[in-house]
PDB file with one MODEL, atoms N, CA, C and O in Angstrom:
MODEL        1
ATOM      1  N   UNK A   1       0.851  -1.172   0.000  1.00  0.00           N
ATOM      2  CA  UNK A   1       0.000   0.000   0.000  1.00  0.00           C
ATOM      3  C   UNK A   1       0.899   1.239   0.000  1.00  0.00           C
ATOM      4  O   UNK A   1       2.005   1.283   0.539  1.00  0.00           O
ATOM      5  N   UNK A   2       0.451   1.998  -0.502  1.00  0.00           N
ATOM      6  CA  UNK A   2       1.091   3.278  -0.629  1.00  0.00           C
ATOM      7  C   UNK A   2       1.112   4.085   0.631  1.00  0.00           C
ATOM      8  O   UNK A   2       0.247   3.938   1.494  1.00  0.00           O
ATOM      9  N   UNK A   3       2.243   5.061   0.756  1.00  0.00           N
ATOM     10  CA  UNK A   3       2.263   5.611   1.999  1.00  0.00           C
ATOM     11  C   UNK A   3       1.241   6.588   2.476  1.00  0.00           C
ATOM     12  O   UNK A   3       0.735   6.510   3.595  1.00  0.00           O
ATOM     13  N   UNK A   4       0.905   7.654   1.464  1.00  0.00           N
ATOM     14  CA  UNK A   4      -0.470   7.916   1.701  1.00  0.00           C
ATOM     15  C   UNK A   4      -1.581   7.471   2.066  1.00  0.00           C
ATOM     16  O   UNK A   4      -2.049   7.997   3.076  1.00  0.00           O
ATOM     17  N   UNK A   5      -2.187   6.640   1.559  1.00  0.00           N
ATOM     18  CA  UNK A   5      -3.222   5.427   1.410  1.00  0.00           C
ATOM     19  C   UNK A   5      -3.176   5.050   3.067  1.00  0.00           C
ATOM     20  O   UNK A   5      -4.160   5.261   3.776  1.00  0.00           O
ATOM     21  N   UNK A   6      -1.735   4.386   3.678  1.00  0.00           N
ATOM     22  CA  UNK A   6      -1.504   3.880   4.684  1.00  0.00           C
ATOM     23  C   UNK A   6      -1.862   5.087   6.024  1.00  0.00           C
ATOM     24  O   UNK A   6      -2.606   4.844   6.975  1.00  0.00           O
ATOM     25  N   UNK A   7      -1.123   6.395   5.793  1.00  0.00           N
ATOM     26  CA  UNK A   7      -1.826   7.499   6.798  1.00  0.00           C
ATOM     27  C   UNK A   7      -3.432   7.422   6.597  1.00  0.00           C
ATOM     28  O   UNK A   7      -4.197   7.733   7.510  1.00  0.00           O
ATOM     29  N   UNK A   8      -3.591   7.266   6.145  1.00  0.00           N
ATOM     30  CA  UNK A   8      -5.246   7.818   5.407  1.00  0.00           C
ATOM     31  C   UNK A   8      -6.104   6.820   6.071  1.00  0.00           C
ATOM     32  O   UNK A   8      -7.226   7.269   6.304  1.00  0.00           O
ATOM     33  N   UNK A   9      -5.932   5.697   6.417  1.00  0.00           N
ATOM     34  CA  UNK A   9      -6.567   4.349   6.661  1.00  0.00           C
ATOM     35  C   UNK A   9      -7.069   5.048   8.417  1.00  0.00           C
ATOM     36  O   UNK A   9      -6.494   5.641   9.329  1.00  0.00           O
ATOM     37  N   UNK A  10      -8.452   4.535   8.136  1.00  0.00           N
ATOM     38  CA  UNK A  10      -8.683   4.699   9.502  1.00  0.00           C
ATOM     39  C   UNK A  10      -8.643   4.055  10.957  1.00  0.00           C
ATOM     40  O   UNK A  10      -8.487   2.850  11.156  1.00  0.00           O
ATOM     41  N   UNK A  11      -8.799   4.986  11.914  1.00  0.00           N
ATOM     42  CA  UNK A  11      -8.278   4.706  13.725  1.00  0.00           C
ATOM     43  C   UNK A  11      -9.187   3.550  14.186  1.00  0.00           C
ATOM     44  O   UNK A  11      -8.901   3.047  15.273  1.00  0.00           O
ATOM     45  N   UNK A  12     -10.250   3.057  13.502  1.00  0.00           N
ATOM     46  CA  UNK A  12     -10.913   2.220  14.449  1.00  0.00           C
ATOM     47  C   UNK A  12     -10.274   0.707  14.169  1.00  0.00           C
ATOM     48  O   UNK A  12      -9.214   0.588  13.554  1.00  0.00           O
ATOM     49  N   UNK A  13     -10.712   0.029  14.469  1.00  0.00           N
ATOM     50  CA  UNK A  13     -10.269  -1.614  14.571  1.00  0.00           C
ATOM     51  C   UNK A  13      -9.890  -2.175  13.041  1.00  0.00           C
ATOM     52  O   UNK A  13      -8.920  -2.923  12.920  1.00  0.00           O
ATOM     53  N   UNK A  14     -10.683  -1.791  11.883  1.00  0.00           N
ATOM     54  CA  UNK A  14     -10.123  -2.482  10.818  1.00  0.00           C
ATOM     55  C   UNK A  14      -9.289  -1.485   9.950  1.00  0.00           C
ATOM     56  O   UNK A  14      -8.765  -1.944   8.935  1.00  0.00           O
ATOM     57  N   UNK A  15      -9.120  -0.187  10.247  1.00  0.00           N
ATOM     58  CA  UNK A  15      -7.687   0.645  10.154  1.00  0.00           C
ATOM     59  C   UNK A  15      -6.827  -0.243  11.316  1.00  0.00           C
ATOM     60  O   UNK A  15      -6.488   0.872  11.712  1.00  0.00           O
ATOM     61  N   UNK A  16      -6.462  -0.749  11.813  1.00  0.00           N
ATOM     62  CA  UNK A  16      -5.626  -0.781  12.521  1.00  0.00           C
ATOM     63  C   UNK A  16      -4.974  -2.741  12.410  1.00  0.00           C
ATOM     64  O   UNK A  16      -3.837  -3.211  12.445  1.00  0.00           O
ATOM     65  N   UNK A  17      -6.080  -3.264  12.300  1.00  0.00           N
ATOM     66  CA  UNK A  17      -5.584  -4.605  11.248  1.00  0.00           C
ATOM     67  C   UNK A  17      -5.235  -4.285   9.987  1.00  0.00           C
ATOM     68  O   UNK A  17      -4.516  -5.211   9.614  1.00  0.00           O
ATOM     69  N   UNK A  18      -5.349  -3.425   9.044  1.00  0.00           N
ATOM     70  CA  UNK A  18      -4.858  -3.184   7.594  1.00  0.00           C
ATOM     71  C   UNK A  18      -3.395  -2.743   8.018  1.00  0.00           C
ATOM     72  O   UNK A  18      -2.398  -3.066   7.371  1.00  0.00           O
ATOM     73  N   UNK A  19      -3.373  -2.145   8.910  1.00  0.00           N
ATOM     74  CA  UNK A  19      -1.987  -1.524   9.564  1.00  0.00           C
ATOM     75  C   UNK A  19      -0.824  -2.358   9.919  1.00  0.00           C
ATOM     76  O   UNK A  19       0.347  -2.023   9.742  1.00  0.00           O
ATOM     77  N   UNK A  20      -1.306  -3.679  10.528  1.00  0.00           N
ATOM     78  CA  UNK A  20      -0.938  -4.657  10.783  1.00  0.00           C
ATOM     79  C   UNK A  20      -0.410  -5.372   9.317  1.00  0.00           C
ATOM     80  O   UNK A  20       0.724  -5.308   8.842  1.00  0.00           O
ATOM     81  N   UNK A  21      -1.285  -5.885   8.911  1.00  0.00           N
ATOM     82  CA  UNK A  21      -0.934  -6.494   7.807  1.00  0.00           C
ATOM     83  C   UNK A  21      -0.279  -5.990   6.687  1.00  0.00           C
ATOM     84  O   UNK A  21       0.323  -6.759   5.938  1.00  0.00           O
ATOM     85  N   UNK A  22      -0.320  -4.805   6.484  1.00  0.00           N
ATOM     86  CA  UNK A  22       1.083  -3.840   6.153  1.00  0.00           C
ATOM     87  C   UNK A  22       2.443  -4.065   6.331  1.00  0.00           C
ATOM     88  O   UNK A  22       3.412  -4.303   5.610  1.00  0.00           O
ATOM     89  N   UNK A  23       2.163  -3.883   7.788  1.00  0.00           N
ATOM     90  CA  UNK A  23       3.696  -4.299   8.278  1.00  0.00           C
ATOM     91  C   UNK A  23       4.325  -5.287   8.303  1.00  0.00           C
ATOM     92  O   UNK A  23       5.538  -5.234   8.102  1.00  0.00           O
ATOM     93  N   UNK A  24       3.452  -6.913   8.649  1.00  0.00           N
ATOM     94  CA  UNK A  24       3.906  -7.877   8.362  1.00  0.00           C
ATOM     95  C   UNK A  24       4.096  -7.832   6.670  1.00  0.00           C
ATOM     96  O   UNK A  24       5.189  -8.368   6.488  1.00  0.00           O
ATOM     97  N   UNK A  25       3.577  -7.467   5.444  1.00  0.00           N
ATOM     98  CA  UNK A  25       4.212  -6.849   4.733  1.00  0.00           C
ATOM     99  C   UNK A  25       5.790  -6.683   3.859  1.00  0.00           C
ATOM    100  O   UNK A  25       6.655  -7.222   3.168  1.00  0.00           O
ATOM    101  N   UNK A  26       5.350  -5.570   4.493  1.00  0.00           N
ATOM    102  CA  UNK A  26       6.691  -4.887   4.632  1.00  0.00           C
ATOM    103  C   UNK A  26       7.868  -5.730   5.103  1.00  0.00           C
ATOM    104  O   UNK A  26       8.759  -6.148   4.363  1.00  0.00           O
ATOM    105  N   UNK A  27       7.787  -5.908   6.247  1.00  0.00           N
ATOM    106  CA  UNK A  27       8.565  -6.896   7.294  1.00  0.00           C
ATOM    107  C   UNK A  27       9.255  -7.934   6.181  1.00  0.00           C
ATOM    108  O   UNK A  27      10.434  -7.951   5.827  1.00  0.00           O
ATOM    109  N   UNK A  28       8.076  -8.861   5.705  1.00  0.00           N
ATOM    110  CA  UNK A  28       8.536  -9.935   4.734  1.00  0.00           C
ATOM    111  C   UNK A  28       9.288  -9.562   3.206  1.00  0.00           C
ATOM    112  O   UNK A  28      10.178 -10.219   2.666  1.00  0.00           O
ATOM    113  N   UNK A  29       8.750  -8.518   2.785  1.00  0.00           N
ATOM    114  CA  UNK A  29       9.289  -8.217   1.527  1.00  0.00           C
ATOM    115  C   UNK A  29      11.190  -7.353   1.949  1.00  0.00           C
ATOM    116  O   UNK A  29      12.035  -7.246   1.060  1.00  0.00           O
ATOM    117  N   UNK A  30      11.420  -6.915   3.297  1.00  0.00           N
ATOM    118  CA  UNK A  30      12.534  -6.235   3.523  1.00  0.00           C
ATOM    119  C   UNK A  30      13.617  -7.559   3.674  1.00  0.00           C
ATOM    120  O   UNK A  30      14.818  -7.597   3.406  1.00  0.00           O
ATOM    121  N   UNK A  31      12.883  -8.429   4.112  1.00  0.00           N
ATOM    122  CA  UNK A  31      13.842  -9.677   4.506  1.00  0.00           C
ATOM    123  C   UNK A  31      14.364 -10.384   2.968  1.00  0.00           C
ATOM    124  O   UNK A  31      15.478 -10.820   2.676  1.00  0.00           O
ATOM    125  N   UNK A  32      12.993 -10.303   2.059  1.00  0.00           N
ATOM    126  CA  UNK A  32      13.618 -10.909   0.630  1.00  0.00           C
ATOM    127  C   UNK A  32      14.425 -10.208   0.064  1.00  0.00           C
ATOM    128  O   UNK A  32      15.522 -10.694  -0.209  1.00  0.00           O
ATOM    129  N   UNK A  33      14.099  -8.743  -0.311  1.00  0.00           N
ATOM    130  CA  UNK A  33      15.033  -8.225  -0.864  1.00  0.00           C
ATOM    131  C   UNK A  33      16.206  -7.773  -0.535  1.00  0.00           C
ATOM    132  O   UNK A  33      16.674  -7.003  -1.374  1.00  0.00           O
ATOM    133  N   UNK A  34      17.273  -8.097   0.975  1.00  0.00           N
ATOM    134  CA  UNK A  34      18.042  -8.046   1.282  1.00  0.00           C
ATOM    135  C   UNK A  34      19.102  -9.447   0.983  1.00  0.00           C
ATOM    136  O   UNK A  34      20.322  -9.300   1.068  1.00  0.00           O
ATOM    137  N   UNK A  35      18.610 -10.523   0.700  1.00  0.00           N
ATOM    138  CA  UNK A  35      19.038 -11.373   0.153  1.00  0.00           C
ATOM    139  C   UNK A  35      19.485 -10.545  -1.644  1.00  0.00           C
ATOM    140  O   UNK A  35      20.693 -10.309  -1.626  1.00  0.00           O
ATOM    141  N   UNK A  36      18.993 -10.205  -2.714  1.00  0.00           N
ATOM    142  CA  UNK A  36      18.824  -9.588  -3.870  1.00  0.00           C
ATOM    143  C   UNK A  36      20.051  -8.683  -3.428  1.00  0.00           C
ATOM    144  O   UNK A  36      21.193  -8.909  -3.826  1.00  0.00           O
ATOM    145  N   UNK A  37      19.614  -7.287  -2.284  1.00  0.00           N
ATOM    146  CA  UNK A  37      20.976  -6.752  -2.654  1.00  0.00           C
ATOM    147  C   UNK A  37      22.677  -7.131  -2.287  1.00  0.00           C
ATOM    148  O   UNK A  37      23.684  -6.668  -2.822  1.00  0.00           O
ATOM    149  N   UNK A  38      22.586  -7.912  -1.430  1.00  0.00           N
ATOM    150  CA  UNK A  38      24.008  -9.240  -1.245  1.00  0.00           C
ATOM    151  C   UNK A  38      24.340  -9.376  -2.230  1.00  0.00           C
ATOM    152  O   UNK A  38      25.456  -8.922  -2.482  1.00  0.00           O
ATOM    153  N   UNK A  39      23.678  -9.974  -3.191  1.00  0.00           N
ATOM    154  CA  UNK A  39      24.003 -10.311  -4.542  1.00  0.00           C
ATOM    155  C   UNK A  39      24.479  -9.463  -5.462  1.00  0.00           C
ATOM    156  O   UNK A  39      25.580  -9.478  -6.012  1.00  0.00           O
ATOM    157  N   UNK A  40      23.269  -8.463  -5.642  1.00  0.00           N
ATOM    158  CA  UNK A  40      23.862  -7.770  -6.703  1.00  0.00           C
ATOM    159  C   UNK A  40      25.230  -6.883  -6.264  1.00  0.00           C
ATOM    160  O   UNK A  40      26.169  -6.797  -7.056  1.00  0.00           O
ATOM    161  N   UNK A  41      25.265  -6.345  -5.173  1.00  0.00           N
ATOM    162  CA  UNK A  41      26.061  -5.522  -4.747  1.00  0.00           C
ATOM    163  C   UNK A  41      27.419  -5.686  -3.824  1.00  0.00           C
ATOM    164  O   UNK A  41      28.318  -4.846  -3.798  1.00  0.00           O
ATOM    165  N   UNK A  42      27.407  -6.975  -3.034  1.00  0.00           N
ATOM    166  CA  UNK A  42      28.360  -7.391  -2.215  1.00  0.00           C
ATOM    167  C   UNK A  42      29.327  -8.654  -3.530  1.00  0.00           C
ATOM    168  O   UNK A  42      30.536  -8.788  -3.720  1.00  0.00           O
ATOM    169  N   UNK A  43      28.239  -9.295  -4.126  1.00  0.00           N
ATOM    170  CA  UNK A  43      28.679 -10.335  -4.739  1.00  0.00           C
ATOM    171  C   UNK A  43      29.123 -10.384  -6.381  1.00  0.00           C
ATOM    172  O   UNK A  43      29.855 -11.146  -7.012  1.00  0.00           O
ATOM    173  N   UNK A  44      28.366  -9.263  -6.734  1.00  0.00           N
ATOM    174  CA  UNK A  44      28.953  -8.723  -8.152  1.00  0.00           C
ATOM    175  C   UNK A  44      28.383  -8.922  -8.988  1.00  0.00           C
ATOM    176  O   UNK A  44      28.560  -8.001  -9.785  1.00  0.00           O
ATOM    177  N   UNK A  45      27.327 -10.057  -9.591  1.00  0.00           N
ATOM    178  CA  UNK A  45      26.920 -10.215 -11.235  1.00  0.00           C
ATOM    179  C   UNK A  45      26.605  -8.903 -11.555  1.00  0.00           C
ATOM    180  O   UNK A  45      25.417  -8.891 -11.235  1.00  0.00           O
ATOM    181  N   UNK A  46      26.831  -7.890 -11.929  1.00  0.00           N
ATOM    182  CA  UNK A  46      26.065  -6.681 -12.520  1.00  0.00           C
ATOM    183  C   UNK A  46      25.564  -6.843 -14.038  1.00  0.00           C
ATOM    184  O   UNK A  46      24.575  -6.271 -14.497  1.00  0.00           O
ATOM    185  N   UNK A  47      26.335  -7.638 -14.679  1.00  0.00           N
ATOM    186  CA  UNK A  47      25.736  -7.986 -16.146  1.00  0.00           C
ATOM    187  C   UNK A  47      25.449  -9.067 -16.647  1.00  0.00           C
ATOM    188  O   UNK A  47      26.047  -9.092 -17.723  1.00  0.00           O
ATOM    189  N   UNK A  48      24.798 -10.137 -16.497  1.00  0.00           N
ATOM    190  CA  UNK A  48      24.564 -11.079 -17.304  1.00  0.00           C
ATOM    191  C   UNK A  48      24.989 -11.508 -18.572  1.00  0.00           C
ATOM    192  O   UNK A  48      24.447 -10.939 -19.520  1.00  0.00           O
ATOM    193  N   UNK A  49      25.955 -12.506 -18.865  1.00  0.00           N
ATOM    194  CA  UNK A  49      25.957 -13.075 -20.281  1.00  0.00           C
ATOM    195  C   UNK A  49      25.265 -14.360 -19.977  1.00  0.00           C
ATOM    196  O   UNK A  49      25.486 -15.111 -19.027  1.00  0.00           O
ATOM    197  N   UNK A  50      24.212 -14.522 -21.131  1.00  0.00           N
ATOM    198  CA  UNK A  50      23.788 -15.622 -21.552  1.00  0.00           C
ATOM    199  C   UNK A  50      24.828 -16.723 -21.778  1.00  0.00           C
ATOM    200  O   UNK A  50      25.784 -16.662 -22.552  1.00  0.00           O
ATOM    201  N   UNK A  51      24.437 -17.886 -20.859  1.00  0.00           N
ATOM    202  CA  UNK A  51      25.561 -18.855 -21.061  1.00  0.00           C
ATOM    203  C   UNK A  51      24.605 -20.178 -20.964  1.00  0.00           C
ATOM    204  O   UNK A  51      25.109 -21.211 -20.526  1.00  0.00           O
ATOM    205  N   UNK A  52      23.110 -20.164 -21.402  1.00  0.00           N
ATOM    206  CA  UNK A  52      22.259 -21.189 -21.658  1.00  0.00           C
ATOM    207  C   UNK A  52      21.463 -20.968 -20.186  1.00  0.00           C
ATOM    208  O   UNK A  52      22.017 -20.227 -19.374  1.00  0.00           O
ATOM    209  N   UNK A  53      20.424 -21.472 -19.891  1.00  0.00           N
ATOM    210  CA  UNK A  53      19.468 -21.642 -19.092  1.00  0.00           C
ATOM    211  C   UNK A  53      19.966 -22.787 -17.778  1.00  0.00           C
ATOM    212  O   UNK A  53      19.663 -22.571 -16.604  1.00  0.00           O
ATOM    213  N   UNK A  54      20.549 -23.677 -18.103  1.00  0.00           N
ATOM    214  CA  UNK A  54      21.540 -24.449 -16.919  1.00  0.00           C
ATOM    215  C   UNK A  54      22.476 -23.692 -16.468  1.00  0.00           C
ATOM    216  O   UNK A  54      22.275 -23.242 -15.340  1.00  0.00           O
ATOM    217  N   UNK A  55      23.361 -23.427 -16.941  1.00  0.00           N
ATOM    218  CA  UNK A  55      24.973 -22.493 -16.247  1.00  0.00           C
ATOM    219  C   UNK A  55      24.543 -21.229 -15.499  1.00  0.00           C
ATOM    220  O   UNK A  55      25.148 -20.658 -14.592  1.00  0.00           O
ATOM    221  N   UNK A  56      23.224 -20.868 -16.136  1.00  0.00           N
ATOM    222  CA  UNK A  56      22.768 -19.368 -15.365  1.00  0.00           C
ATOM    223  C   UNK A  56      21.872 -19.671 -13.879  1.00  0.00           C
ATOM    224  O   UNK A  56      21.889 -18.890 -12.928  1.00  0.00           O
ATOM    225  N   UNK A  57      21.233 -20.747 -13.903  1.00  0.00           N
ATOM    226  CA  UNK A  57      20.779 -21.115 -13.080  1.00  0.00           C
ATOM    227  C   UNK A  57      21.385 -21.262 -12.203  1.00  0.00           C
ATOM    228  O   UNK A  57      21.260 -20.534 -11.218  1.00  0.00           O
ATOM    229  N   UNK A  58      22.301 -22.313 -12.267  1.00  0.00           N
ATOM    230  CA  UNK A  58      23.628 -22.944 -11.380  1.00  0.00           C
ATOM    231  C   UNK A  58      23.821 -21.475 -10.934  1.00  0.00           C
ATOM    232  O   UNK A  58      23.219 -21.019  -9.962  1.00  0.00           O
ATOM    233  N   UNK A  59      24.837 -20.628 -11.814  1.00  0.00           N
ATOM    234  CA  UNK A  59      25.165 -19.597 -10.980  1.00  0.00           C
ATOM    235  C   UNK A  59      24.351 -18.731 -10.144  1.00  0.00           C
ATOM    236  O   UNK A  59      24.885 -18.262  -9.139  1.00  0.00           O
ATOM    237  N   UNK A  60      23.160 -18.452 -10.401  1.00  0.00           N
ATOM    238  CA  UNK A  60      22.235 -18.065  -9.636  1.00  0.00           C
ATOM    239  C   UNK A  60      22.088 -18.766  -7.991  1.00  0.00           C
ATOM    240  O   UNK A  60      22.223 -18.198  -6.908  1.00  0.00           O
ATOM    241  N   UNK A  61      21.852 -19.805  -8.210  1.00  0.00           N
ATOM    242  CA  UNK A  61      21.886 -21.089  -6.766  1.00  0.00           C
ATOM    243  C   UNK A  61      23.121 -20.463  -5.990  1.00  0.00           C
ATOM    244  O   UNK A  61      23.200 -19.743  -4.994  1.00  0.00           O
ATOM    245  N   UNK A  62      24.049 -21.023  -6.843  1.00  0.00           N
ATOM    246  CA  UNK A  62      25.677 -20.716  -6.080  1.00  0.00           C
ATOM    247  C   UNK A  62      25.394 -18.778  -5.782  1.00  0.00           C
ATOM    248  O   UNK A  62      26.422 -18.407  -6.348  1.00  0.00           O
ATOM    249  N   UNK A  63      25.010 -18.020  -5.508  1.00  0.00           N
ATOM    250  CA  UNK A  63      25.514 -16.732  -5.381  1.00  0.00           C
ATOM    251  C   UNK A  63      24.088 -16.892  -4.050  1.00  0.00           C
ATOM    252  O   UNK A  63      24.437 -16.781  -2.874  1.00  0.00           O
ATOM    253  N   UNK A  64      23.075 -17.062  -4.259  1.00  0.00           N
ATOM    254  CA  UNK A  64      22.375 -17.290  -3.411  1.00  0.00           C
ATOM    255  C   UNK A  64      22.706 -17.995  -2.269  1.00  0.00           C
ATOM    256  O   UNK A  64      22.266 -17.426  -1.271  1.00  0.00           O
ATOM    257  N   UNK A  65      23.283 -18.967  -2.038  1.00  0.00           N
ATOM    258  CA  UNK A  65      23.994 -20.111  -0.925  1.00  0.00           C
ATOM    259  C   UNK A  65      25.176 -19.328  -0.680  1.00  0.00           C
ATOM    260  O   UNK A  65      25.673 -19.225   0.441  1.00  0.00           O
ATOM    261  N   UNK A  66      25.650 -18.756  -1.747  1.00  0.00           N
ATOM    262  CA  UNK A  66      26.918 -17.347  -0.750  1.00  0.00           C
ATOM    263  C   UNK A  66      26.701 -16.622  -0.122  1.00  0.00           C
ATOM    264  O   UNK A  66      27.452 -16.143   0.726  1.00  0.00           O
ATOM    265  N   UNK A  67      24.869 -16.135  -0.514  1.00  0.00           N
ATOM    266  CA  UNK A  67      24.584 -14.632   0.435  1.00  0.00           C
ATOM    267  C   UNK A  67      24.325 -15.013   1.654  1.00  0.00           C
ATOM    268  O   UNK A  67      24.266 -14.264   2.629  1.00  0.00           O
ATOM    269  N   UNK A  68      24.106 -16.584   1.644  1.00  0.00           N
ATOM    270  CA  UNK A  68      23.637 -16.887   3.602  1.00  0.00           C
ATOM    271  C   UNK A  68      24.921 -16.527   4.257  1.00  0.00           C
ATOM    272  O   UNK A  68      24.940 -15.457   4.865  1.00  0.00           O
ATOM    273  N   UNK A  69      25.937 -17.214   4.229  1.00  0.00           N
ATOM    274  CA  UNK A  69      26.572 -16.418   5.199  1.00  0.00           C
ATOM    275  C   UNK A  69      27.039 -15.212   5.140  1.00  0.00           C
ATOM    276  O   UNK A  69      27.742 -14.747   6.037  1.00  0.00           O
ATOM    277  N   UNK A  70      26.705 -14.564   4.083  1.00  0.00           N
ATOM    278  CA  UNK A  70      27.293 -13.091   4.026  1.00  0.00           C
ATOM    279  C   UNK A  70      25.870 -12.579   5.131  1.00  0.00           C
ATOM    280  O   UNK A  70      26.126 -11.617   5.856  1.00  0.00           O
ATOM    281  N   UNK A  71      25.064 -12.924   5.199  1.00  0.00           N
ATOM    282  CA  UNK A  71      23.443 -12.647   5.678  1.00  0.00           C
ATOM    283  C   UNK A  71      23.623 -12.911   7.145  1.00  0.00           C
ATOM    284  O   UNK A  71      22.948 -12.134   7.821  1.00  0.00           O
ATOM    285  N   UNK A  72      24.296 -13.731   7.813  1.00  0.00           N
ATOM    286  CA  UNK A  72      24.288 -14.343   8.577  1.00  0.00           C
ATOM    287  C   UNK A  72      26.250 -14.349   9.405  1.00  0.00           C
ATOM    288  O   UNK A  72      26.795 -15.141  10.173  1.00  0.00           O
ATOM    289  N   UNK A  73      26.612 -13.394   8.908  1.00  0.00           N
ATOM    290  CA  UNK A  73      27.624 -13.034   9.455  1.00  0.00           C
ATOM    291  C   UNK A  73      27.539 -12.252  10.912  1.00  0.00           C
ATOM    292  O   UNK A  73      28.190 -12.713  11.850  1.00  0.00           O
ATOM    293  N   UNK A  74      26.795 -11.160  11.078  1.00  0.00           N
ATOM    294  CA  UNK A  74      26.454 -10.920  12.224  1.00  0.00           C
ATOM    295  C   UNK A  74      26.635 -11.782  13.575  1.00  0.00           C
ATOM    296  O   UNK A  74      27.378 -11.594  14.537  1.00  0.00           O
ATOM    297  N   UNK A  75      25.737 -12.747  13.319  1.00  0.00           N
ATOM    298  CA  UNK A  75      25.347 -14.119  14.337  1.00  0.00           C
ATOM    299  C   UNK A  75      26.522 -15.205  14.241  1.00  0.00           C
ATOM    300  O   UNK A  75      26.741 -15.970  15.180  1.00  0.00           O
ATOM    301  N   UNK A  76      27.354 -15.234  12.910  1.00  0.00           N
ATOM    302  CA  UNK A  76      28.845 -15.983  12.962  1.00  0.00           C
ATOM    303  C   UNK A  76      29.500 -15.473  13.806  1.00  0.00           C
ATOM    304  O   UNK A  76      29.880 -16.139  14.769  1.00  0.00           O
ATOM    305  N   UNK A  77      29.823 -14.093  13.667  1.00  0.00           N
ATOM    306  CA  UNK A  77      30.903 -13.391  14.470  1.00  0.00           C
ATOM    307  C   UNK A  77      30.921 -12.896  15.332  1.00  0.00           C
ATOM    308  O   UNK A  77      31.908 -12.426  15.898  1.00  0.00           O
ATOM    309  N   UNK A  78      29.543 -12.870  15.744  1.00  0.00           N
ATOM    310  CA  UNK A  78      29.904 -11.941  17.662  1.00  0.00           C
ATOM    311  C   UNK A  78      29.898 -12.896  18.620  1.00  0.00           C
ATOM    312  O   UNK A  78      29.344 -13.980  18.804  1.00  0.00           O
ATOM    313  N   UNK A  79      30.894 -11.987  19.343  1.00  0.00           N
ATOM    314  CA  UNK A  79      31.268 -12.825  20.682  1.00  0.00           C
ATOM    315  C   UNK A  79      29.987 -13.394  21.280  1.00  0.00           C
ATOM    316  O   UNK A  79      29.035 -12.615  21.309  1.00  0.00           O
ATOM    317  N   UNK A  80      29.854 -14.294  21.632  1.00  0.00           N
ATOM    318  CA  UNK A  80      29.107 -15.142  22.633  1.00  0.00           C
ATOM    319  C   UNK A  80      29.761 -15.465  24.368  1.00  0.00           C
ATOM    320  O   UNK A  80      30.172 -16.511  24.871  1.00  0.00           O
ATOM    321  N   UNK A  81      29.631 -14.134  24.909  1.00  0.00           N
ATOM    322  CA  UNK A  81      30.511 -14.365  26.201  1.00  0.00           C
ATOM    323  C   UNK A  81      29.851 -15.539  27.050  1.00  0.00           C
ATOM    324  O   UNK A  81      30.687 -15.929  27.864  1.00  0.00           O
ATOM    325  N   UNK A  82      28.380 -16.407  27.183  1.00  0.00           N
ATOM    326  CA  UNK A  82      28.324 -16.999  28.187  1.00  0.00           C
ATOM    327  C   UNK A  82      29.029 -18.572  27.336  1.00  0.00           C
ATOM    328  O   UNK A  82      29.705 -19.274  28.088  1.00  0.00           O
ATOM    329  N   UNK A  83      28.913 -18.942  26.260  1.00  0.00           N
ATOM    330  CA  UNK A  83      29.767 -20.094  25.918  1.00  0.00           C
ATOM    331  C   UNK A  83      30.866 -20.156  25.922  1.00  0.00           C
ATOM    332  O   UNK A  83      31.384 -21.260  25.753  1.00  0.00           O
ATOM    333  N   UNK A  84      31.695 -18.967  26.121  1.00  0.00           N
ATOM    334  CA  UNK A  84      33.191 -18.841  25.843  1.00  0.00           C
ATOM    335  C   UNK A  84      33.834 -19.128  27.342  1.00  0.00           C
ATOM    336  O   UNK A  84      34.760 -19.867  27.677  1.00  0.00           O
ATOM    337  N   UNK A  85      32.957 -18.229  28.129  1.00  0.00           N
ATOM    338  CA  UNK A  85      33.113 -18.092  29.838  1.00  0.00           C
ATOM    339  C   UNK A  85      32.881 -19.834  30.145  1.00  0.00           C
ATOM    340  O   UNK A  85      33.861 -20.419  30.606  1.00  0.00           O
ATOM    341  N   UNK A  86      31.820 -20.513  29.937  1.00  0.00           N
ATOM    342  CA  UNK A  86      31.553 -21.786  30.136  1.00  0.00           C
ATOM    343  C   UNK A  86      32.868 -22.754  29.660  1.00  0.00           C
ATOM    344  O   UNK A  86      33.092 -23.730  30.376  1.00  0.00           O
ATOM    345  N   UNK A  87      33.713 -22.535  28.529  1.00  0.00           N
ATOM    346  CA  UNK A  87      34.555 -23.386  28.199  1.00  0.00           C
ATOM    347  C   UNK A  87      35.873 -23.207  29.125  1.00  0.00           C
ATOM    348  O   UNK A  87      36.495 -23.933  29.901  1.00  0.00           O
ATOM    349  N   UNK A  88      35.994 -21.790  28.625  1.00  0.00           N
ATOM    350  CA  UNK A  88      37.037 -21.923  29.784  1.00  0.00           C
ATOM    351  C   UNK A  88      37.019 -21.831  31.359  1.00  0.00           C
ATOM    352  O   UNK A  88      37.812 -21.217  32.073  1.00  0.00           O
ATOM    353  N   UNK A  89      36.052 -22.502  31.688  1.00  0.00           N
ATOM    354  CA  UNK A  89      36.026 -22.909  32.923  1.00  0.00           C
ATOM    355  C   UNK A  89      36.230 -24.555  33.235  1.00  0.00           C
ATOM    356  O   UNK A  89      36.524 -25.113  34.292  1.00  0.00           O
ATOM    357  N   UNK A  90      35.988 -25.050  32.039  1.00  0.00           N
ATOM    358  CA  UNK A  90      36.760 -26.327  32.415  1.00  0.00           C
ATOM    359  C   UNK A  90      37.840 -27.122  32.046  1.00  0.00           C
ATOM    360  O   UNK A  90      38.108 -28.136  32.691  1.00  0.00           O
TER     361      UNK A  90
ENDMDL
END
């Protein structure tokens, strides 16, 4: 929904479920297309050559299965002080 549209929606109970369901929304479409910009932008294809409908695919898969951990680096790399504290205690 458009951002207008979305102010505009009214205060009583089913303005306020449309509001909802907006956001879940939103919510879901921010999570897909952050996968998309990994790719295009961290990972590089910017131009496509046609190299048949198999090889493009493949590469597609493979750049996708790269963006998880580029996606998921956050949660790779931060310290976890109560497992670290736990090991070296014994």
């Amino acid at each position: 929904m458009r951002p207008s549209k979305r102010r505009a929606l009214p205060k009583d109970d089913s303005g306020m479920l449309m509001e909802q369901y907006e956001q879940a929304k939103a919510s879901t479409r921010a999570k897909v297309e952050h996968a998309f910009h990994v790719i295009k932008n961290l990972l590089g294809p910017r131009k496509t050559r046609y190299r048949g409908p198999a090889k493009n695919t493949s590469q597609l898969y493979t750049l996708f299965g790269l963006a998880n951990p580029v996606r998921a680096k956050r949660w790779l790399f931060t310290p976890d002080t109560e497992v670290r504290a736990e090991k070296s205690t014994r």
